[in-house]
C-alpha positions as CSV (number, residue, x, y, z in Angstrom):
1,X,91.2,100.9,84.6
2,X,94.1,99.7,86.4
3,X,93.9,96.0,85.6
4,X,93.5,97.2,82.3
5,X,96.5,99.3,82.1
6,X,98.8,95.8,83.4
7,X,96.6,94.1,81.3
8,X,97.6,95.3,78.4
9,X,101.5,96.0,79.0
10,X,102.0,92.2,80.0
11,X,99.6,91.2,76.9
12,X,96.8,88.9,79.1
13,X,93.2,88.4,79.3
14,X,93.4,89.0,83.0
15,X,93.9,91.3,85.4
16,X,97.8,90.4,86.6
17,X,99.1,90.1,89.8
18,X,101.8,92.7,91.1
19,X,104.2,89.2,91.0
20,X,103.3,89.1,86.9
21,X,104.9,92.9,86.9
22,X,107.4,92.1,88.5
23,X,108.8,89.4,87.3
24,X,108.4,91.2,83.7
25,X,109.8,94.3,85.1
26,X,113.0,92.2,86.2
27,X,113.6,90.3,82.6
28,X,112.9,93.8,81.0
29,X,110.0,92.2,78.9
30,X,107.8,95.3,78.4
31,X,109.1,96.0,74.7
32,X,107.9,95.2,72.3
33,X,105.0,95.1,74.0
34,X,103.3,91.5,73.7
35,X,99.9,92.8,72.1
36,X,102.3,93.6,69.3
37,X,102.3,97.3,69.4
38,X,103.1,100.6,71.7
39,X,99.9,101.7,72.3
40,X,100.0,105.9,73.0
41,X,96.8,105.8,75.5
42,X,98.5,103.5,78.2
43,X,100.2,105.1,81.2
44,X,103.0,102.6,81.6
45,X,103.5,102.4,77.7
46,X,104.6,106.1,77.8
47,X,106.3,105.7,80.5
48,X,108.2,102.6,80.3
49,X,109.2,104.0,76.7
50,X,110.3,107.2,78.9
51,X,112.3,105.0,80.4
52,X,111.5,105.8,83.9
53,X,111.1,103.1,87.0
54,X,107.3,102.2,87.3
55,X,108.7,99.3,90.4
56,X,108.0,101.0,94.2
57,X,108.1,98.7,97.4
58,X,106.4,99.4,100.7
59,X,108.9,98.6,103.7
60,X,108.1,98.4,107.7
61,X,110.0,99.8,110.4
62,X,109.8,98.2,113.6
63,X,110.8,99.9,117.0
64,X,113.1,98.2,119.0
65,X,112.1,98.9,122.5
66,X,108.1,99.2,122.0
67,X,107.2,97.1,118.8
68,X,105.7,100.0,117.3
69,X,105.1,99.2,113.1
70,X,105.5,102.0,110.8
71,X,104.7,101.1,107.2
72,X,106.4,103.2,104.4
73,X,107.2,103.3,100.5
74,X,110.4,103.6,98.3
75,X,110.2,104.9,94.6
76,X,107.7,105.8,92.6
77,X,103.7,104.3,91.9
78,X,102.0,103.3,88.7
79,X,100.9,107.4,88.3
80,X,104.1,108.9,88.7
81,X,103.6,109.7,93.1
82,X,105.3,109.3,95.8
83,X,105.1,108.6,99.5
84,X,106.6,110.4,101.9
85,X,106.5,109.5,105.5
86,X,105.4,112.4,107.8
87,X,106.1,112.2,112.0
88,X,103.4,113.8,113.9
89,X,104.5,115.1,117.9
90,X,100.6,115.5,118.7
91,X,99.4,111.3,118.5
92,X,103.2,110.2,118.3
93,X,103.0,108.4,115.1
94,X,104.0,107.8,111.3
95,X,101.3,108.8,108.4
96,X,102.2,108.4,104.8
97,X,101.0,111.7,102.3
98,X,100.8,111.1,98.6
99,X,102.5,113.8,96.5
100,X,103.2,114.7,93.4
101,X,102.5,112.4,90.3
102,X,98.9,112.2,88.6
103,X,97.5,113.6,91.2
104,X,99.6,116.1,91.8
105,X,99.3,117.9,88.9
106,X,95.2,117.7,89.3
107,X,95.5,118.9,92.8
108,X,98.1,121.9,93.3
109,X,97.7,121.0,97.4
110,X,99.3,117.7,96.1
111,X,102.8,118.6,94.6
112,X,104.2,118.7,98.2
113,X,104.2,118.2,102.3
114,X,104.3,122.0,102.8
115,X,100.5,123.0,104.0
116,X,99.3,119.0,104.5
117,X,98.0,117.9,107.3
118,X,98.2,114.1,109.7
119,X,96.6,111.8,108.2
120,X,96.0,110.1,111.8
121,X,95.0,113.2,113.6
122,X,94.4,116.5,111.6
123,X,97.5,118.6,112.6
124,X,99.5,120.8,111.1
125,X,102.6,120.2,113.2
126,X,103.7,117.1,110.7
127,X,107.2,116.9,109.7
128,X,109.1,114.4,107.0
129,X,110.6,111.8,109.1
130,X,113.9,110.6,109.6
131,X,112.9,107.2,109.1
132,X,115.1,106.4,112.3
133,X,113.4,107.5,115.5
134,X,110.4,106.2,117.0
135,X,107.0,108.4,117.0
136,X,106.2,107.2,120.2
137,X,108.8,105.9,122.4
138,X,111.9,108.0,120.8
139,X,113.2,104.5,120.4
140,X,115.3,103.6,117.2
141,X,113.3,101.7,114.5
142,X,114.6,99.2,112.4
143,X,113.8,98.7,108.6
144,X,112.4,95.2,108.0
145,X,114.4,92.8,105.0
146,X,110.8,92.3,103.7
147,X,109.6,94.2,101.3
148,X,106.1,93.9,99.1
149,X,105.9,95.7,95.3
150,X,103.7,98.4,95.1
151,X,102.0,100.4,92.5
């Protein structure tokens, strides 16, 4: 369903690479759409006409004093979510939760970090990190140049 949904936005006969979305995204080539028409029933159709931001990037964070890799996400995903990175104190390290979008109005739970649990571990004690300190030294981490598009 997915391939179909780029598929159809970038008008080709094959499931597109995240480069292909890009690069479209960059040149604002969405509209009018290549198939020749707006089509009602695809996700980024009615949202690209809504004019919201469909582009997200994952970023790493890399601890200075202990080389420890924390992967996180900026802006929003094909289905309207987010990522927010959460610190846990009980196994000293970074999970990402999904919230809001799609799912998030499926799945009540979803719409926020309140009530959510590690994904690493299973506690409760989670908090949104500051995207500076690290989980398991207390080191200061430092966000990567690289980036990789996401959806």
């Amino acid at each position: 369903m997915y391939s179909q949904y780029k598929a159809h936005v970038l008008g080709v006969q094959r499931p597109c690479t995240a480069a292909d979305v890009l690069s479209r995204a960059k040149k604002r080539l969405f509209f009018p759409s290549p198939l020749g028409s707006y089509d009602e029933s695809c996700y980024l159709c009615r949202q690209l006409e809504k004019g919201q931001n469909i582009m997200a990037w994952q970023r790493e964070h890399i601890c200075e004093e202990c080389g420890y890799v924390a992967t996180t996400y900026e802006g929003k995903g094909l289905f309207g979510q987010h990522i927010t990175a959460v610190a846990c104190p009980d196994c000293r390290s970074i999970g990402n939760l999904v919230v809001g979008g799609v799912i998030g109005d499926v799945a009540p739970s979803f719409r926020s970090e309140v009530g959510r649990l590690c994904p690493n571990c299973g506690s409760d004690r989670i908090s949104v990190w500051n995207g500076k300190t690290c989980p398991k030294c207390g080191g200061k981490m430092t966000l990567s140049e690289e980036k990789t598009f996401w959806t």
